[in-house]
PLY file of the C-alpha trace (Angstrom):
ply
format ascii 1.0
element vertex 312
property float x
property float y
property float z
element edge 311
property int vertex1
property int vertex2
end_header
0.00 0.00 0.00
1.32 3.37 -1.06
1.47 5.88 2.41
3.47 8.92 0.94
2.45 11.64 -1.28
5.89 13.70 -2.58
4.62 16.76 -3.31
5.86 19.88 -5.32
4.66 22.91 -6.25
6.80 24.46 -9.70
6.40 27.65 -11.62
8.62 28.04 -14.75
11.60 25.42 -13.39
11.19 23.08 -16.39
14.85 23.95 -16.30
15.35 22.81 -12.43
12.92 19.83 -12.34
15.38 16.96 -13.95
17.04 16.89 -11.19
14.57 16.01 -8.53
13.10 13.79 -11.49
16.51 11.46 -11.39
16.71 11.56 -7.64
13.30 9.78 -7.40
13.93 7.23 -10.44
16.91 6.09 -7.98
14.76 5.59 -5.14
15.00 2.36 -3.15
11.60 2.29 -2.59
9.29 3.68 -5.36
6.15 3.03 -2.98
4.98 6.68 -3.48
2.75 9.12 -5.67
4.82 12.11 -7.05
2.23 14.76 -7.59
3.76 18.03 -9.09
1.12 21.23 -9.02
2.17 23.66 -11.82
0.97 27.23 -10.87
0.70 28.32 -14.23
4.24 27.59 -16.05
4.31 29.20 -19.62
8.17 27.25 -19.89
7.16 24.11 -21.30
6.89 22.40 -18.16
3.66 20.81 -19.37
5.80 19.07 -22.19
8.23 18.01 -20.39
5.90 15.68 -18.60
4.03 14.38 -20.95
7.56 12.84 -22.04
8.36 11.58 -18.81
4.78 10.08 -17.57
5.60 7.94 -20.89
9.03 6.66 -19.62
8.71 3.28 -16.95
9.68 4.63 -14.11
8.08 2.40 -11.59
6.08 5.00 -9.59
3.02 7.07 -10.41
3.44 11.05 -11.51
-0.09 13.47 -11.36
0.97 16.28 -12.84
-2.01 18.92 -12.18
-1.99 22.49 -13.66
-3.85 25.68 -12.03
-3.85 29.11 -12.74
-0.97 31.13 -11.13
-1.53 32.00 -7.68
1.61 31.33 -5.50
3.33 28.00 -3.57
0.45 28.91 -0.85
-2.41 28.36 -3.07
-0.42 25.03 -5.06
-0.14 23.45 -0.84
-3.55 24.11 -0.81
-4.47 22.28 -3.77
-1.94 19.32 -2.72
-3.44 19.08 0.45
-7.57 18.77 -1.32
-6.22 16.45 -3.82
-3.41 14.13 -1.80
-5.13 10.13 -1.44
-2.12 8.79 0.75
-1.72 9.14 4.29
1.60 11.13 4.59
2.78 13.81 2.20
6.00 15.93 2.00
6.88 18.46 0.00
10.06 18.74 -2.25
10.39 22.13 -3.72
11.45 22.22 -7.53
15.02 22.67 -7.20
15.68 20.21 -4.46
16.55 16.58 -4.92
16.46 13.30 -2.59
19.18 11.05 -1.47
18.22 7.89 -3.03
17.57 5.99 0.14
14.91 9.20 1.19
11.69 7.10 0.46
13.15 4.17 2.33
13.90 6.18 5.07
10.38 7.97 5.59
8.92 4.56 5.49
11.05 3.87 8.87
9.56 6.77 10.58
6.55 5.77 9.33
6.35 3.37 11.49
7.41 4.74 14.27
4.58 7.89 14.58
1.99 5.92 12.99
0.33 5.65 16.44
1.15 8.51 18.04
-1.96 10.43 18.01
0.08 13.69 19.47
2.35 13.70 16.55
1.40 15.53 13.32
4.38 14.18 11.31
8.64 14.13 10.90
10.85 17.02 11.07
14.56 16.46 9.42
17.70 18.86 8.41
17.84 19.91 5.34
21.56 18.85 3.69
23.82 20.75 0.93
24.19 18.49 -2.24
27.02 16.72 -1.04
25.08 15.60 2.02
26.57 17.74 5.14
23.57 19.53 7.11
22.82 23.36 6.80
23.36 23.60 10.28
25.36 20.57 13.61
22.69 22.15 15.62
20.15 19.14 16.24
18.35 17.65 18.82
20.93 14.86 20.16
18.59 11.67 20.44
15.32 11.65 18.32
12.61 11.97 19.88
9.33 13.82 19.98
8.79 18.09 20.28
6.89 20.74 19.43
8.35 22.58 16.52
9.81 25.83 17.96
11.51 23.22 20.17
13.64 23.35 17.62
14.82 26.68 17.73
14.45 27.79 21.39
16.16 24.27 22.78
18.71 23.41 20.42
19.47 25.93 18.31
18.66 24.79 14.95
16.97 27.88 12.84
17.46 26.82 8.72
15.31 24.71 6.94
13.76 21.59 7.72
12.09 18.62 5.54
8.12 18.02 7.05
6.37 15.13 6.02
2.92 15.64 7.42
0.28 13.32 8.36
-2.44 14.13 5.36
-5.45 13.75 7.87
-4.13 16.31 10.13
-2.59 18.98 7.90
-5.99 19.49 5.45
-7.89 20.68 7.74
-6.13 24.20 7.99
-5.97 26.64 4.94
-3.80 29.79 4.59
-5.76 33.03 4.69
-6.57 34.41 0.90
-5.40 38.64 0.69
-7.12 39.80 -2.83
-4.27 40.39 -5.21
-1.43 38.73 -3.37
0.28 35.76 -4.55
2.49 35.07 -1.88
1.67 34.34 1.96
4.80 32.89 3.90
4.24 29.14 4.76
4.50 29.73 8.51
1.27 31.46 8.78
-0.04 27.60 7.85
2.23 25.99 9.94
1.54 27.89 12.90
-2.02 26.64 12.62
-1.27 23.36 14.14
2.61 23.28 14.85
1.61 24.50 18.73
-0.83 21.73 19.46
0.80 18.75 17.50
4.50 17.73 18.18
6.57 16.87 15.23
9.28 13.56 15.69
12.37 14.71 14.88
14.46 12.43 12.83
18.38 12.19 12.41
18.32 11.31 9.01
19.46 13.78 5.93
18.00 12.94 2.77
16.54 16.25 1.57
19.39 17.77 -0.43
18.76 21.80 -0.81
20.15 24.59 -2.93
18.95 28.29 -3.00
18.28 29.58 -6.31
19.11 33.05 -6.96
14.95 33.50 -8.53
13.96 31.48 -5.19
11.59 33.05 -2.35
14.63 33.29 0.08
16.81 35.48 -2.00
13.81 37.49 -2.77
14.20 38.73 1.10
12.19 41.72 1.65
10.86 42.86 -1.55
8.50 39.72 -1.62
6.97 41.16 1.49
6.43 44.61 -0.44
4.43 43.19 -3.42
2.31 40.85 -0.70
1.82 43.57 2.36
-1.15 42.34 3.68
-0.32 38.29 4.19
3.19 39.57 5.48
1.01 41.97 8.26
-1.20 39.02 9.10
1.90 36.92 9.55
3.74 39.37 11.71
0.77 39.42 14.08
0.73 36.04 13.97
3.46 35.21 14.76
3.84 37.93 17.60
0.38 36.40 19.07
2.06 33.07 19.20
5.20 33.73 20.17
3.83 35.29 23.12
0.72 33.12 24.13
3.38 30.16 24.43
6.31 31.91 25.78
8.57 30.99 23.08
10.75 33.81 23.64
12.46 36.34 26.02
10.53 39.64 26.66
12.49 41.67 24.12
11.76 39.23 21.55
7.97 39.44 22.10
8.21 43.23 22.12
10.36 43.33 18.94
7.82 40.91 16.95
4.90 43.49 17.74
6.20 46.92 17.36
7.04 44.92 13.81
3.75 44.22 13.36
2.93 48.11 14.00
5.59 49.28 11.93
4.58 47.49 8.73
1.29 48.40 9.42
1.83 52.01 9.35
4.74 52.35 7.00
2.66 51.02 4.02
-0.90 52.43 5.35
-2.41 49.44 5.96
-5.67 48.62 7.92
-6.17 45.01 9.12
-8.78 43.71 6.77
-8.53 40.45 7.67
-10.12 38.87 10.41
-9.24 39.83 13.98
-8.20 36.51 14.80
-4.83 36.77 17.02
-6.06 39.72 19.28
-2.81 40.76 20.87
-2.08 41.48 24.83
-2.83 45.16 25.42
0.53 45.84 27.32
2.24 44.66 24.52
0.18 46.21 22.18
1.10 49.75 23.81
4.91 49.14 24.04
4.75 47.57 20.98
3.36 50.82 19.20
5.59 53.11 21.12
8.82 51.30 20.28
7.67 50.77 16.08
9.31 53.77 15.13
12.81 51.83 15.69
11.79 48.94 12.76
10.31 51.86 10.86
13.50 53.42 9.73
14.34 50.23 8.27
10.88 49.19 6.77
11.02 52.97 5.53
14.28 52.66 3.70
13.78 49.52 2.39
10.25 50.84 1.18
12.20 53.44 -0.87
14.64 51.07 -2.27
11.71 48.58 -3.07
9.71 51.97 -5.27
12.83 53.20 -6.73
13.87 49.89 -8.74
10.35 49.24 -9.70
10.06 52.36 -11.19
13.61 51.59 -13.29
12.55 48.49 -14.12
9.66 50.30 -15.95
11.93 52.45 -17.20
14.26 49.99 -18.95
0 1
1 2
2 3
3 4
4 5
5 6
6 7
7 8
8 9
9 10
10 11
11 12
12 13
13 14
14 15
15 16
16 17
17 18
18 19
19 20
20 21
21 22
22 23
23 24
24 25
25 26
26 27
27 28
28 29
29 30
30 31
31 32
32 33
33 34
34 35
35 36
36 37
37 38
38 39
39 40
40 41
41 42
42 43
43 44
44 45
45 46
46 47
47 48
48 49
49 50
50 51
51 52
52 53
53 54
54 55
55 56
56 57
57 58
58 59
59 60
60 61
61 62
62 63
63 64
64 65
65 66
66 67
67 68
68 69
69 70
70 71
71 72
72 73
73 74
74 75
75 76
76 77
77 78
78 79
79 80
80 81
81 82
82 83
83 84
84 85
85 86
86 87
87 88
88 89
89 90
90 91
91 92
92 93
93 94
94 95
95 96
96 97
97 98
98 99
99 100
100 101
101 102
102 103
103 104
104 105
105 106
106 107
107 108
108 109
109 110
110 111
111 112
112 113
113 114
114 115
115 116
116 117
117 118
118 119
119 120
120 121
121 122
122 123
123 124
124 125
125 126
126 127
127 128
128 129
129 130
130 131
131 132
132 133
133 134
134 135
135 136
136 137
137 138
138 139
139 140
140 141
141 142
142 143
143 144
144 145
145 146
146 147
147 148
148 149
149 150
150 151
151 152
152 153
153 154
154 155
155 156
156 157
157 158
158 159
159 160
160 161
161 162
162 163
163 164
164 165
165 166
166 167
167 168
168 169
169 170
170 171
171 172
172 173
173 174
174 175
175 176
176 177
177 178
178 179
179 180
180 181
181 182
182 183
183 184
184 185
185 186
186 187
187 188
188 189
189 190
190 191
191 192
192 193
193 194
194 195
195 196
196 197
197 198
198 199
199 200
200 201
201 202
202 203
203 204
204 205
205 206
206 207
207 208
208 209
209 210
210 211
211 212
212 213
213 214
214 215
215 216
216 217
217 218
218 219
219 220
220 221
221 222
222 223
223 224
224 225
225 226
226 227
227 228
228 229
229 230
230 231
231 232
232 233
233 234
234 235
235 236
236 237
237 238
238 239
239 240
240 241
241 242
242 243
243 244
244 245
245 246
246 247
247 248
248 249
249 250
250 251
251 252
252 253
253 254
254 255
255 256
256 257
257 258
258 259
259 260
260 261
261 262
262 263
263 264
264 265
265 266
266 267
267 268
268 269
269 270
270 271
271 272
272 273
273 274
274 275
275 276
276 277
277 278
278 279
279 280
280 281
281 282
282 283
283 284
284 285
285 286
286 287
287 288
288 289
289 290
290 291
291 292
292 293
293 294
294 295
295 296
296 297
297 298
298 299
299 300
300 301
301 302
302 303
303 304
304 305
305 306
306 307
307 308
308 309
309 310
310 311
């Protein structure tokens, strides 16, 4: 019986995607479902499986196309769509280790029963295998996510395969106009109230393109203001609700919140969902002017090359 879903969203990487393709024709165990959401490619992506779902490669491909909406909206549809019990996502320029199906099928096992677990948290590894970060827990074991960060240090990447009967039941929030809403403001949905089993293996090889959401830093945040507001306050509400950092920490994460808000003149449209303490909520606006220089500056930078880009 198949129990994994690999999962990944692509826009225009027809000339990335052959190299996640190979990794899983090498797998060990071809006991999964690769199902690849195209957000609306115009590179020939389309074509280029066609050719491959003819090729034997001893595992089943759905290949689904949508209109372009961002990675948020191609989980979403991943998450309606996915028939196996477990799914993980591989972006479109990352690749597997050729024992990584194998291995997921071992910690399969191991959380099948455990009701508080929503799934397995890994490292992500550079190409030739070493870890983005030593930082890990030292035996695995079971923890909620921020765990990670606030216990042992580890703040990079990770590889989540999810339980599917957990996971689609929450839904990132939709901001008219905006095609990108960070992946945390999912995550955080359920990563506080289900622990994740965190696994020494490394099988998720990374690389950060220079067109990729992380180099993109900041100015992603400018084209998409409102999901990056609602995952400020998020975040802050969280962070402080379960004590998952110092007092300046908290502070800093809301007088962010404020200063994004005001530097780009926005209202909170959305609903009022994380309402956040009213202490904090003072100090917080108080203290925004401090983030607002930068938000300011980079605001400036952000209008200026748009309008050369028009220019050129």
């Amino acid at each position: 019986m198949i129990k994994i879903t690999i999962f990944t969203p692509t826009y225009n990487r027809k000339h990335l995607l052959p190299n996640l393709f190979e990794s899983l024709k090498k797998q060990t165990n071809k006991d999964f479902i690769w199902l690849v959401i195209d957000d609306g490619s115009s590179d020939g992506t389309s074509e280029l499986f066609e050719e491959w779902k003819k090729q034997d490669v001893n595992f089943q491909i759905d290949y689904v196309q949508k209109k372009n909406g961002g990675k948020h909206t191609a989980i979403e549809k991943a998450n309606e769509i996915c028939g196996t019990d477990y799914i993980v996502c591989v972006d479109s320029d990352d690749y597997l280790t050729e024992n990584a199906v194998e291995q997921m099928y071992k910690e399969i096992d191991i959380i099948d029963k455990m009701d508080d677990v929503c799934g397995v948290v890994t490292r992500r590894a550079k190409p030739n295998g070493e870890p983005f970060s030593i930082n890990w827990v030292p035996n695995e074991m079971s923890l909620y996510f921020y765990e990670l960060s606030k216990k042992y240090g580890y703040s990079t990447d990770t590889s989540l395969l999810f339980k599917t009967n957990i996971v689609n039941k929450f839904h990132f929030p939709i901001f008219k106009g905006e095609r990108f809403v960070t992946e945390s403001v999912y995550y955080n949905q359920f990563l506080y109230d289900y622990k994740m089993y965190a696994s020494n293996n490394l099988y998720y090889l990374a690389e950060y393109m220079p067109d990729g959401y992380t180099a993109q830093g900041l100015n992603l945040f400018f084209k998409n203001p409102e999901g990056f507001l609602y995952a400020l306050k998020q975040n802050a509400y969280f962070c402080i609700k379960y004590k998952t950092a110092n007092f300046k920490r908290k502070v800093v994460l809301v007088a962010n919140f404020y200063a994004w808000k005001n530097v780009l003149g926005l209202k909170e449209k959305f609903p009022n969902d994380y309402k956040l303490p009213f202490f904090y909520k003072v100090l917080g606006k108080v203290l925004s002017f401090i983030p607002a220089k930068n938000y300011k500056a980079k605001k400036a930078e952000f209008y200026k090359n748009q309008v050369s880009k028009k220019g050129e």
